[in-house]
C-alpha positions, -999 to 999 in steps of 0.1 A, spaced: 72 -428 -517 65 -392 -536 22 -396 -527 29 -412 -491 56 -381 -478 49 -356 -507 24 -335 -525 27 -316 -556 23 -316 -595 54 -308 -609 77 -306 -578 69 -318 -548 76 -306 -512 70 -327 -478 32 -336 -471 29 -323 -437 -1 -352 -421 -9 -360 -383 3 -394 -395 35 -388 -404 58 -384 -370 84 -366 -372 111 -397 -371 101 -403 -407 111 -369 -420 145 -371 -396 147 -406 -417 139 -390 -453 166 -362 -447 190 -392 -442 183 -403 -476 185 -370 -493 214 -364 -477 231 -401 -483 221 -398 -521 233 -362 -524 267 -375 -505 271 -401 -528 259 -389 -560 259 -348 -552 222 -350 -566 192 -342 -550 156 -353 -566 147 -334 -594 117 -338 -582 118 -319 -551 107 -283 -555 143 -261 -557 124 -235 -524 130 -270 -507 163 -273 -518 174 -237 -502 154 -248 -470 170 -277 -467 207 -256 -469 190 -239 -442 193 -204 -461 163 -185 -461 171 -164 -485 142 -166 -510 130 -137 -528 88 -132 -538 97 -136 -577 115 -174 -568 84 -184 -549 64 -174 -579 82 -199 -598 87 -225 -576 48 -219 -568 37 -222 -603 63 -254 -609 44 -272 -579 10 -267 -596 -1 -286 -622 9 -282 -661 -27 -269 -671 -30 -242 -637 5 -232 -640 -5 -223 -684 -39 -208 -665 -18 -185 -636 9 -172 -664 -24 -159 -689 -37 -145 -660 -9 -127 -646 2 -119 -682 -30 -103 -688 -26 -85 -654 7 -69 -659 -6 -51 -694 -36 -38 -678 -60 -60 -698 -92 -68 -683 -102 -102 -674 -129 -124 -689 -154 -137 -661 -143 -171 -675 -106 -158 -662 -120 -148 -631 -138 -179 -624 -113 -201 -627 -90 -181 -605 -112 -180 -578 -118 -217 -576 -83 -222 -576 -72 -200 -551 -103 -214 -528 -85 -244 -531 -54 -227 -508 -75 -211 -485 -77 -180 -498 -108 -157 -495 -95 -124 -499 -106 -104 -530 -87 -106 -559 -75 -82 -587 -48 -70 -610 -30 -53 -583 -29 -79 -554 -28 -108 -574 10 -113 -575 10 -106 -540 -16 -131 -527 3 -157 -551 35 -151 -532 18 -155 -501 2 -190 -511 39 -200 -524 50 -189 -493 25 -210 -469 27 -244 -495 62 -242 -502 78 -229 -470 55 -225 -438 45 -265 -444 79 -275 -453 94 -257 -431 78 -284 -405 91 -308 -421 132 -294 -431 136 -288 -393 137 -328 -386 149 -337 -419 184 -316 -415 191 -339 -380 210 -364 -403 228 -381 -374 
């Protein structure tokens, strides 16, 4: 069920697809809701910004989509994004190799803006923002009619 109505690495959030109506994700916030009823578990699976979304609070701050951003990436980007950022916050400069890599793997999001050491938190918060809210968003709306 997780590659049909899901994407992610670590966590997942809801695979928004012109093939999937919105009847199946009314359907898969039955389930969630039945098992969290029954057990009071969600997934561990499911990426925690989902979680709050699916509360319906929108409370999230920048530094919690960081880390639900870099949870929903995979093992090796997330080790890739911390150096990086690590390395940004202590004013080191960045190897081309650094640089490289980050580019390709924010071109993979969309982005084309121009990175650096000063933005690069910011344009990270905004990709969090777009995978891990924006596109679940469209999906949390028909998953919270449960009845």
């Amino acid at each position: 069920m997780l590659p049909i109505y899901f994407e992610g690495a670590n966590s997942y959030v809801p695979r928004i697809s012109p093939d999937i109506d919105e009847t199946t994700y009314t359907t898969l916030g039955r389930i969630l809701s039945h098992r969290f009823l029954m057990v009071e578990v969600f997934p561990p699976s499911l990426n925690k910004v989902f979680f709050v979304l699916l509360t319906g609070t929108e409370n999230v701050s920048d530094p919690d989509f960081l880390e639900g951003f870099l949870d929903y990436i995979s093992y090796y980007d997330n080790l890739r994004l911390l150096e990086i950022l690590e390395k940004c916050n202590s004013q080191v400069s960045l190897s081309d190799k650094n640089i490289d890599s980050l580019l390709k793997f924010l071109s993979e999001f969309g982005v084309s803006k121009m990175t650096n050491a000063n933005n690069l938190e910011t344009i990270l918060v905004s990709v969090a923002k777009t995978e891990l809210w924006k596109k679940a968003v469209m999906a949390a709306e028909p998953s919270r009619k449960t009845s």
